[in-house]
GULODO-780486 format. One record per atom (N, C-alpha, C): x, y, z; residue number from 1; residue in one letter; atom name. Coordinates in steps of 0.02 Angstrom, whole numbers, padded with zeros to 5 digits. Layout:
N
<c1:X&c2:Y&c3:Z&i:NUM&aa:A&at:CA>
...
END
This chain:
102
<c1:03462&c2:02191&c3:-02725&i:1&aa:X&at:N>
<c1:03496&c2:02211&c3:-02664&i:1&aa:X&at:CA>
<c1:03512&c2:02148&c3:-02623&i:1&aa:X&at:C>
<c1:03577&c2:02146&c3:-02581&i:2&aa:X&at:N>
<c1:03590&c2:02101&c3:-02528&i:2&aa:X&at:CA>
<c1:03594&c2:02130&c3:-02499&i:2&aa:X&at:C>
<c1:03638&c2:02076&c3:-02437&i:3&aa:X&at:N>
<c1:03655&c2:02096&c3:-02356&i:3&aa:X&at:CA>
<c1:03695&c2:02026&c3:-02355&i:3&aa:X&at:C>
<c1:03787&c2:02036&c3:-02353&i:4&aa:X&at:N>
<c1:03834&c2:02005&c3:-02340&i:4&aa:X&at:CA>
<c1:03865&c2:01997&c3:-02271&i:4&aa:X&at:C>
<c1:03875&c2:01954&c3:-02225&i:5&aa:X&at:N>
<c1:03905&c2:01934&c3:-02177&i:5&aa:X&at:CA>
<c1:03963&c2:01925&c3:-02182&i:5&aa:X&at:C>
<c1:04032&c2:01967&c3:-02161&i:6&aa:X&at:N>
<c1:04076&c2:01972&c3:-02155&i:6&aa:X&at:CA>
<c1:04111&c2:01916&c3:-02101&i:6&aa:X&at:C>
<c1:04179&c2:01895&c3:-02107&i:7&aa:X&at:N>
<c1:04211&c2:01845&c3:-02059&i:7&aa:X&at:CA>
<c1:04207&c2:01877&c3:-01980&i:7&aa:X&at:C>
<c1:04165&c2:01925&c3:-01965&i:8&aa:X&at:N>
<c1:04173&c2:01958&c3:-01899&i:8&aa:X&at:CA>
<c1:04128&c2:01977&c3:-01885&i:8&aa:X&at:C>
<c1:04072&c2:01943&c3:-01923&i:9&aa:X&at:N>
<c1:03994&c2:01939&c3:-01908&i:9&aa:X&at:CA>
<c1:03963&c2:01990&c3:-01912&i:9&aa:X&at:C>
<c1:03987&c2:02042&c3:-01946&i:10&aa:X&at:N>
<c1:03988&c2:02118&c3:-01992&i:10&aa:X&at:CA>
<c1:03926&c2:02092&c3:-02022&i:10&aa:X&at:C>
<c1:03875&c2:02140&c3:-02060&i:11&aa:X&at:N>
<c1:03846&c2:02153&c3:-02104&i:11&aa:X&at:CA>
<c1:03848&c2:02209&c3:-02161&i:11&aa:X&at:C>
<c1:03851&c2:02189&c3:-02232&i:12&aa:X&at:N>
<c1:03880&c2:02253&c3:-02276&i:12&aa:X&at:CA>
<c1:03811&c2:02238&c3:-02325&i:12&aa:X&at:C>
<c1:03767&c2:02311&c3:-02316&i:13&aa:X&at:N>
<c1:03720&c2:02303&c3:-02368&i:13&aa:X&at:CA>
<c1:03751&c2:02329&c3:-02451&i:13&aa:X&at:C>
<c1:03719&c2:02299&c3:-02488&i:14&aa:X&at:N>
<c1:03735&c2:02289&c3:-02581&i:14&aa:X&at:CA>
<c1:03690&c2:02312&c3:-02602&i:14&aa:X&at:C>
<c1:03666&c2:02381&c3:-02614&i:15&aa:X&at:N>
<c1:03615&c2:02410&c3:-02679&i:15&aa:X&at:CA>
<c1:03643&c2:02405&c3:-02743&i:15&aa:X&at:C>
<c1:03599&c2:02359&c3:-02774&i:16&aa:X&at:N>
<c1:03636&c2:02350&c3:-02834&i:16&aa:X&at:CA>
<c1:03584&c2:02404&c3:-02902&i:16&aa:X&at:C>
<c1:03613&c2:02435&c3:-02924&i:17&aa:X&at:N>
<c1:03577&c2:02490&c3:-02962&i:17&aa:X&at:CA>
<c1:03605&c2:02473&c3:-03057&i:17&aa:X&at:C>
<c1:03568&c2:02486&c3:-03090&i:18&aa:X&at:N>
<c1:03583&c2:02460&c3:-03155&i:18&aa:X&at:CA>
<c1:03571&c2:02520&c3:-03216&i:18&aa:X&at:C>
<c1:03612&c2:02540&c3:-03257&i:19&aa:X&at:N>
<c1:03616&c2:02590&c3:-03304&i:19&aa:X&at:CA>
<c1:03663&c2:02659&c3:-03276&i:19&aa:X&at:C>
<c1:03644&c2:02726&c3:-03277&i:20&aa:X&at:N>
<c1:03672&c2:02796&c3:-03252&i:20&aa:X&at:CA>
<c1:03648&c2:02819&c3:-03207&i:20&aa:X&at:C>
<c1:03669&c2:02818&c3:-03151&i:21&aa:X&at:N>
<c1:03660&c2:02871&c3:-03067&i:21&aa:X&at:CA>
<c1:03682&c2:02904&c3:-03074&i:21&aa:X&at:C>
<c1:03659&c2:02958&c3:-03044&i:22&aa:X&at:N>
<c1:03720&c2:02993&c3:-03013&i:22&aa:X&at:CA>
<c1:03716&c2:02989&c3:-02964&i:22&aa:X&at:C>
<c1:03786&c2:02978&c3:-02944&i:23&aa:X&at:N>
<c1:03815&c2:02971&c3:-02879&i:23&aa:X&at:CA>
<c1:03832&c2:03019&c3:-02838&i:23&aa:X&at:C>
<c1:03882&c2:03069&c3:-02874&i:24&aa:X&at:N>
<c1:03872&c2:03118&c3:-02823&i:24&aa:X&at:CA>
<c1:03832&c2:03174&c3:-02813&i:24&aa:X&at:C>
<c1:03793&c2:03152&c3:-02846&i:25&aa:X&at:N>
<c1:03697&c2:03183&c3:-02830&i:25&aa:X&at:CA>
<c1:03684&c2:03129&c3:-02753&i:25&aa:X&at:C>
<c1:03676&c2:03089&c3:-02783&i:26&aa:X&at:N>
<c1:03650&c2:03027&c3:-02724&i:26&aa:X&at:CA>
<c1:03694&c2:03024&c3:-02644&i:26&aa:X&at:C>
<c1:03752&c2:03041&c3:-02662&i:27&aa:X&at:N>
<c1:03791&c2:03017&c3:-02608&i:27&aa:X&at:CA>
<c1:03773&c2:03092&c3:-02564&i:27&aa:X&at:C>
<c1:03754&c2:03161&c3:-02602&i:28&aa:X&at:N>
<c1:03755&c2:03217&c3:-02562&i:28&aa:X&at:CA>
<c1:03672&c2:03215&c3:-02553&i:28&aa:X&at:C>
<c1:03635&c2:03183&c3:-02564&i:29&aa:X&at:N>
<c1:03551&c2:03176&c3:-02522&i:29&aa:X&at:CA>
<c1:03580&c2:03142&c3:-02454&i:29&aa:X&at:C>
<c1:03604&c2:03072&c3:-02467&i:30&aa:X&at:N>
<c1:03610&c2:03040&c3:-02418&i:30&aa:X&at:CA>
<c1:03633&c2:03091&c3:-02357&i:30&aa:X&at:C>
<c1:03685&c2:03123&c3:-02372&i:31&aa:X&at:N>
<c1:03724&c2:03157&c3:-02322&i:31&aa:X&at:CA>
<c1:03678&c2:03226&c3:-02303&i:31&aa:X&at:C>
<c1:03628&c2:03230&c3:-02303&i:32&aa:X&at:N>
<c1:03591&c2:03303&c3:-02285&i:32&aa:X&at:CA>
<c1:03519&c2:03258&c3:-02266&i:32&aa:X&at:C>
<c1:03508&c2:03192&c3:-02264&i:33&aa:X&at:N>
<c1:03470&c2:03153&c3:-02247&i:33&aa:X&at:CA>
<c1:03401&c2:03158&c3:-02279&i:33&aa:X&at:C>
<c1:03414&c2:03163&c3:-02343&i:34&aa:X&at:N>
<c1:03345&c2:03157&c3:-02406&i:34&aa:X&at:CA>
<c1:03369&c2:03105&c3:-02433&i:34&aa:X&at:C>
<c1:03408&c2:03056&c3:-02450&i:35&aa:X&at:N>
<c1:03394&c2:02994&c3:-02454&i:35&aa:X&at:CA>
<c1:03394&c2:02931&c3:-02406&i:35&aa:X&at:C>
<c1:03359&c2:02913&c3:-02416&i:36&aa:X&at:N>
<c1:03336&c2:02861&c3:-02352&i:36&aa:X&at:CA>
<c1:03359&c2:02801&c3:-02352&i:36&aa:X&at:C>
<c1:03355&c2:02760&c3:-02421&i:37&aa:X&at:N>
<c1:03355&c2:02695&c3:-02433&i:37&aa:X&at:CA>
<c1:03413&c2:02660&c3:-02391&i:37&aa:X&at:C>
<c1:03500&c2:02666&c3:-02410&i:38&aa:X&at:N>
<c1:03555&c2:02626&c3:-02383&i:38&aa:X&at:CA>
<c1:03550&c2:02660&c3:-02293&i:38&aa:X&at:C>
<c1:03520&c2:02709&c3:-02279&i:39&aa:X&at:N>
<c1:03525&c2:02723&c3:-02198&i:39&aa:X&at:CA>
<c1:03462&c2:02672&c3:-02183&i:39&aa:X&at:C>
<c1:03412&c2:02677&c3:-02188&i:40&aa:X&at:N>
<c1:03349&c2:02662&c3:-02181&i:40&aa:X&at:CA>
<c1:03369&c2:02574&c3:-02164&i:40&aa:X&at:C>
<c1:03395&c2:02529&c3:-02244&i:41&aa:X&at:N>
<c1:03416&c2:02473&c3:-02220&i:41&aa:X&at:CA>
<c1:03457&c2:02444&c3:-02170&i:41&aa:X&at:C>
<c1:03496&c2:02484&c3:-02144&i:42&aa:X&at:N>
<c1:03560&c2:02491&c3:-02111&i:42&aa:X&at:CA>
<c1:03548&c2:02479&c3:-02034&i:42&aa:X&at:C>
<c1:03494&c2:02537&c3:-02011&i:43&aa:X&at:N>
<c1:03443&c2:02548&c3:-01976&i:43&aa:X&at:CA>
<c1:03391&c2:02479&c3:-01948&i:43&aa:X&at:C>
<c1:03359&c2:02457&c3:-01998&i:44&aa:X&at:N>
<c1:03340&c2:02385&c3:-01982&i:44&aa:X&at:CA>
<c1:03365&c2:02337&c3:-01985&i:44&aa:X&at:C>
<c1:03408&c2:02318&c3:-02027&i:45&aa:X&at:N>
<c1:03430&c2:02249&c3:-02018&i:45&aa:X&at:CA>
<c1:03484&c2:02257&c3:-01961&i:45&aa:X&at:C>
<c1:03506&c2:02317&c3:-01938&i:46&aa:X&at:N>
<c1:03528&c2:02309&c3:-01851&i:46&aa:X&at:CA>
<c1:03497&c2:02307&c3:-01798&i:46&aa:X&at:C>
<c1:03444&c2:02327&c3:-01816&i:47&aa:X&at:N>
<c1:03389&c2:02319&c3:-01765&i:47&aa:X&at:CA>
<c1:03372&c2:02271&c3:-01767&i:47&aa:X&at:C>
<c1:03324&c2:02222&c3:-01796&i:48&aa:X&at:N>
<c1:03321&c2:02154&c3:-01824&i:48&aa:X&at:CA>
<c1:03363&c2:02120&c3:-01813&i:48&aa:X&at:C>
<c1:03440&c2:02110&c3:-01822&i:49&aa:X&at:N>
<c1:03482&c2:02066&c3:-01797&i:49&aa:X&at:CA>
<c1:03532&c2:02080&c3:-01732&i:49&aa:X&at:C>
<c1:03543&c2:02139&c3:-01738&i:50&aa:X&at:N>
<c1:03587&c2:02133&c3:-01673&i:50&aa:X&at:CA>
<c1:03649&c2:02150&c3:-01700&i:50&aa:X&at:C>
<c1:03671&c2:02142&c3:-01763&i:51&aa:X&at:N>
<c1:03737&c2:02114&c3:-01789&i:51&aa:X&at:CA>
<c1:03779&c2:02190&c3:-01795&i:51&aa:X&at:C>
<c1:03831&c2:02184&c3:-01807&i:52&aa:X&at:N>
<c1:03875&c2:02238&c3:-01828&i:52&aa:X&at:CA>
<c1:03876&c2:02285&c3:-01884&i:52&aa:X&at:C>
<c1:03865&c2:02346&c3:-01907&i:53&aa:X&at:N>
<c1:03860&c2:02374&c3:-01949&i:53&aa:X&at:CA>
<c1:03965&c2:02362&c3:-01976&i:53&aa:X&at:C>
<c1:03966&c2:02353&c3:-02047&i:54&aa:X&at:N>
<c1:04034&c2:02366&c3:-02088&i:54&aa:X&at:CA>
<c1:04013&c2:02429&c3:-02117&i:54&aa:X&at:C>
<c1:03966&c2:02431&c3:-02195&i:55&aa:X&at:N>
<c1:03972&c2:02445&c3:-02226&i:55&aa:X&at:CA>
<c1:03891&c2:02446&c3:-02282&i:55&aa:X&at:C>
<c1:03884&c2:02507&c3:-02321&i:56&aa:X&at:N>
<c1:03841&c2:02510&c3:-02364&i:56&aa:X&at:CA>
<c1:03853&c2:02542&c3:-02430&i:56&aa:X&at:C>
<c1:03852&c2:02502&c3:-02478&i:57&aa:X&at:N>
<c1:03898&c2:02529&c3:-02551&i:57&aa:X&at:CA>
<c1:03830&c2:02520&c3:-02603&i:57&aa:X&at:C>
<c1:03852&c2:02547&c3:-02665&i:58&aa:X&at:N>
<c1:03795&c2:02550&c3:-02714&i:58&aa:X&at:CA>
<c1:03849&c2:02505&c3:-02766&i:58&aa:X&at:C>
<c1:03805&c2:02453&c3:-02790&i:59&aa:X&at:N>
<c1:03830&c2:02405&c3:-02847&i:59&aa:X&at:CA>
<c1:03802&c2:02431&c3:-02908&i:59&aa:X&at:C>
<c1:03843&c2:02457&c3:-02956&i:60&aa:X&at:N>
<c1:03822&c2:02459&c3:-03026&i:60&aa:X&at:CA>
<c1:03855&c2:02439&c3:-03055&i:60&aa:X&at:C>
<c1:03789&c2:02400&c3:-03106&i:61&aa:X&at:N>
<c1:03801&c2:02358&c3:-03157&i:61&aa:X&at:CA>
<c1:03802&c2:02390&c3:-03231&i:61&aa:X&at:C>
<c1:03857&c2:02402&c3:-03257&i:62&aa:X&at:N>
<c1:03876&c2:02431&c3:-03345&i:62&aa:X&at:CA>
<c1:03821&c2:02415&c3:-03379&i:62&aa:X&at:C>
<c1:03808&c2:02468&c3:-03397&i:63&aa:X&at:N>
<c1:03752&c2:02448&c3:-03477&i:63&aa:X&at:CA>
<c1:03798&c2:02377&c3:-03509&i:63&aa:X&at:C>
<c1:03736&c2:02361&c3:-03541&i:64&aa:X&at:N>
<c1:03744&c2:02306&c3:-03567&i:64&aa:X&at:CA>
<c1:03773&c2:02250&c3:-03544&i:64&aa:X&at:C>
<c1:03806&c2:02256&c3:-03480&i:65&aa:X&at:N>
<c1:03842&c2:02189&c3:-03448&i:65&aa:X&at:CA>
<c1:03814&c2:02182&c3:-03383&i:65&aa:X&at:C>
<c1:03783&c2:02103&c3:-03349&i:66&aa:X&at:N>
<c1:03786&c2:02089&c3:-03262&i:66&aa:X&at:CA>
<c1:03827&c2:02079&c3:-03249&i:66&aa:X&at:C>
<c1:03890&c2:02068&c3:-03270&i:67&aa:X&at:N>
<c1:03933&c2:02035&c3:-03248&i:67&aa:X&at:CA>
<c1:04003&c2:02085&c3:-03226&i:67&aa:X&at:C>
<c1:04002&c2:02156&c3:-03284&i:68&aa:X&at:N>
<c1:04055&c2:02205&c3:-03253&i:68&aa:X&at:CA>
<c1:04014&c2:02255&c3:-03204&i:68&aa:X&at:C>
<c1:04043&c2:02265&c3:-03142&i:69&aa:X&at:N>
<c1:04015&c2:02282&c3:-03094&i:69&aa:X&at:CA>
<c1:04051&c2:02361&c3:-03069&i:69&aa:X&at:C>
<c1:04047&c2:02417&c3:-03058&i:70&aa:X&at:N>
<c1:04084&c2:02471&c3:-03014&i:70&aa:X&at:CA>
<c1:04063&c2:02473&c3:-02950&i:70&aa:X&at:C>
<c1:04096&c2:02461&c3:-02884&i:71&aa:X&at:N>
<c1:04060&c2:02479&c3:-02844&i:71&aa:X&at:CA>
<c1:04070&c2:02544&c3:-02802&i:71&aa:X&at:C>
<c1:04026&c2:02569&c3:-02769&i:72&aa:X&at:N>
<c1:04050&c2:02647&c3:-02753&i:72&aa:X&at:CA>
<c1:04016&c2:02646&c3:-02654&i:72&aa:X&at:C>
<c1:04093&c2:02642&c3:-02629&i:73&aa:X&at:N>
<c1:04042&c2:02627&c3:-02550&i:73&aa:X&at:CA>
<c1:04018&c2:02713&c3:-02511&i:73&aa:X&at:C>
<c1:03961&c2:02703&c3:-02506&i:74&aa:X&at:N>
<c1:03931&c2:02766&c3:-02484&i:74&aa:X&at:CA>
<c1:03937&c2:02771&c3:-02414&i:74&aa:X&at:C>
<c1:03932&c2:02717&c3:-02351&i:75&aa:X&at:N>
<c1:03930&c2:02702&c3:-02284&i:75&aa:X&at:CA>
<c1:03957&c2:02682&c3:-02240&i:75&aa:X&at:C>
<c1:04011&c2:02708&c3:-02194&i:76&aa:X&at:N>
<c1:04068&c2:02651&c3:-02173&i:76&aa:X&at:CA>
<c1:04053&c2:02658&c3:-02107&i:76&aa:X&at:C>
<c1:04112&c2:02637&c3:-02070&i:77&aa:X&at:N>
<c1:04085&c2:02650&c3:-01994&i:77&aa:X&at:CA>
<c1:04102&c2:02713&c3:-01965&i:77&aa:X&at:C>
<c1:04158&c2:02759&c3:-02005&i:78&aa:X&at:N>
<c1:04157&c2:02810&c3:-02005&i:78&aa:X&at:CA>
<c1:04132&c2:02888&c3:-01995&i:78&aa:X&at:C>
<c1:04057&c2:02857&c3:-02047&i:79&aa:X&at:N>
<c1:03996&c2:02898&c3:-02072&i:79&aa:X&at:CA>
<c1:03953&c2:02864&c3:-02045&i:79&aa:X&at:C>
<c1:03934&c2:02823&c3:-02023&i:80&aa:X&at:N>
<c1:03879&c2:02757&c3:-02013&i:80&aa:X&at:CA>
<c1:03837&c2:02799&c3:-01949&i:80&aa:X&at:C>
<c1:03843&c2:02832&c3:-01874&i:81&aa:X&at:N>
<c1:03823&c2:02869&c3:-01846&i:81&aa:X&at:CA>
<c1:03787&c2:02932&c3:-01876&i:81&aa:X&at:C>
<c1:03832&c2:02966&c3:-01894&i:82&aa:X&at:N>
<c1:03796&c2:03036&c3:-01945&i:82&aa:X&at:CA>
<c1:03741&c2:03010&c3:-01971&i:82&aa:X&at:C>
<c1:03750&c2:02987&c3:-02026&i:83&aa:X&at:N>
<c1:03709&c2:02976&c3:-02108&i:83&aa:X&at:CA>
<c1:03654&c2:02977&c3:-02073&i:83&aa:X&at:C>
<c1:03645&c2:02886&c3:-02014&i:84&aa:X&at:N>
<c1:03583&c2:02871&c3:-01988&i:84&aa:X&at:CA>
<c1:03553&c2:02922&c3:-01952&i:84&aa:X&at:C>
<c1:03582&c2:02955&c3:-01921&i:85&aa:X&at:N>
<c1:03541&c2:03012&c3:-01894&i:85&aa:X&at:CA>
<c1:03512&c2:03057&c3:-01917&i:85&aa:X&at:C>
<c1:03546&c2:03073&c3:-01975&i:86&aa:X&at:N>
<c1:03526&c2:03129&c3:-02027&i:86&aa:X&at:CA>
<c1:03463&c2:03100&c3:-02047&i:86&aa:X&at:C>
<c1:03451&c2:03051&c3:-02057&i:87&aa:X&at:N>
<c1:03399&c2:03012&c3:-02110&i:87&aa:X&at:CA>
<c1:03343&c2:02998&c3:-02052&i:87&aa:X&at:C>
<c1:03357&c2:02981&c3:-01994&i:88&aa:X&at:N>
<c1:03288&c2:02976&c3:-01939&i:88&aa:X&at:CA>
<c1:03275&c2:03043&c3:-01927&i:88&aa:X&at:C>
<c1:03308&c2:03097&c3:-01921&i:89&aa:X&at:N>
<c1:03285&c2:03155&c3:-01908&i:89&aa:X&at:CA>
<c1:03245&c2:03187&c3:-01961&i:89&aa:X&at:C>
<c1:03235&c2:03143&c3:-02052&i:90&aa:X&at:N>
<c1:03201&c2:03212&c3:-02088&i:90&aa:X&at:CA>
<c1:03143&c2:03148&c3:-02088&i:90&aa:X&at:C>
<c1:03118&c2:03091&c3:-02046&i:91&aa:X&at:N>
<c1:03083&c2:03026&c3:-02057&i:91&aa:X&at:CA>
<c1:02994&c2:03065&c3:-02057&i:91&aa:X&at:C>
<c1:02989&c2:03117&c3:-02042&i:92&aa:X&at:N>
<c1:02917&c2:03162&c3:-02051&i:92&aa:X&at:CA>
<c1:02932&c2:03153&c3:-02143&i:92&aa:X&at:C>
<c1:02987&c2:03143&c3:-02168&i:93&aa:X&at:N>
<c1:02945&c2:03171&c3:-02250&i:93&aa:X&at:CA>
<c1:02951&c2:03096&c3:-02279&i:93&aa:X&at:C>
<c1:02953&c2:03038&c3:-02262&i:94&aa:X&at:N>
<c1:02949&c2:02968&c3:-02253&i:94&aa:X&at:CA>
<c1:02867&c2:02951&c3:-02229&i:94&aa:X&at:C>
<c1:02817&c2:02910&c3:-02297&i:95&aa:X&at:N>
<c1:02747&c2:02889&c3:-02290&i:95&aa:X&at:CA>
<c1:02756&c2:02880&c3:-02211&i:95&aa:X&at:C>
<c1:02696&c2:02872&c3:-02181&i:96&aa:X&at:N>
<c1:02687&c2:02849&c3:-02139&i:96&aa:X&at:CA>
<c1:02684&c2:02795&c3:-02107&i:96&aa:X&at:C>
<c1:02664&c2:02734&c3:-02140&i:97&aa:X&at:N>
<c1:02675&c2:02676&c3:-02171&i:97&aa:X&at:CA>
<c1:02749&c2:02645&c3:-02170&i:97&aa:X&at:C>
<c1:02781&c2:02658&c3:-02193&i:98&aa:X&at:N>
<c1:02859&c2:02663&c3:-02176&i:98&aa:X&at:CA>
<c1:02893&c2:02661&c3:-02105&i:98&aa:X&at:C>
<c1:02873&c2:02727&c3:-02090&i:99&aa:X&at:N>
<c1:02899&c2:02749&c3:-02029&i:99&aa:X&at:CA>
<c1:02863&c2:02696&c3:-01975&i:99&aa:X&at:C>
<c1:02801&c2:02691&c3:-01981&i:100&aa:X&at:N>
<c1:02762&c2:02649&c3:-01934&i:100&aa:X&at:CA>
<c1:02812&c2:02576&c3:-01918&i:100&aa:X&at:C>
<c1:02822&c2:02567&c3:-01967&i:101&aa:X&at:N>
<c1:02872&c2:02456&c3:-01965&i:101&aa:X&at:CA>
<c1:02930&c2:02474&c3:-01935&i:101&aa:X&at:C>
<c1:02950&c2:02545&c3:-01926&i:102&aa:X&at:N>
<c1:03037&c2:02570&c3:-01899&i:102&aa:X&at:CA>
<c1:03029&c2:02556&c3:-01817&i:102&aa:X&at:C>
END
């Protein structure tokens, strides 16, 4: 995973995932706020920096190759309000531990 700085001092997080997802399994947790991970980062490293939310996409990498990449953006600024909310509001089924560093 990264976190890219855009020319407008944007931040765009990079889950980079390797082999078969599914995606639009994944992309419809996110959106009912059972997956946590790209809100969750999104969430801190704006808090933590201050900086501008762009964008949060999932990088997959082709069997057998690092180098051919699909990327599929799940987070824009669009959705970027929703998602996060969705995802602090189900943060009771998130360890405790977790939630505690938020």
């Amino acid at each position: 995973d990264r976190i890219d700085i855009n020319s407008k001092n944007e931040f765009e997080i990079l889950d980079y995932k390797t082999g078969n997802i599914f995606l639009n399994y994944k992309k419809t947790e996110i959106i009912t706020g059972l997956s946590f991970q790209l809100p969750i980062y999104t969430i801190a490293y704006d808090k933590e920096t201050g900086k501008n939310f762009h964008s949060a996409s999932y990088f997959v990498l082709k069997e057998n190759s690092y180098l051919d990449v699909d990327v599929y953006p799940i987070i824009d600024k669009t959705n970027y309000k929703f998602l996060t909310n969705k995802a602090l509001t189900n943060l009771d089924k998130v360890p405790f531990a977790l939630y505690k560093r938020l």
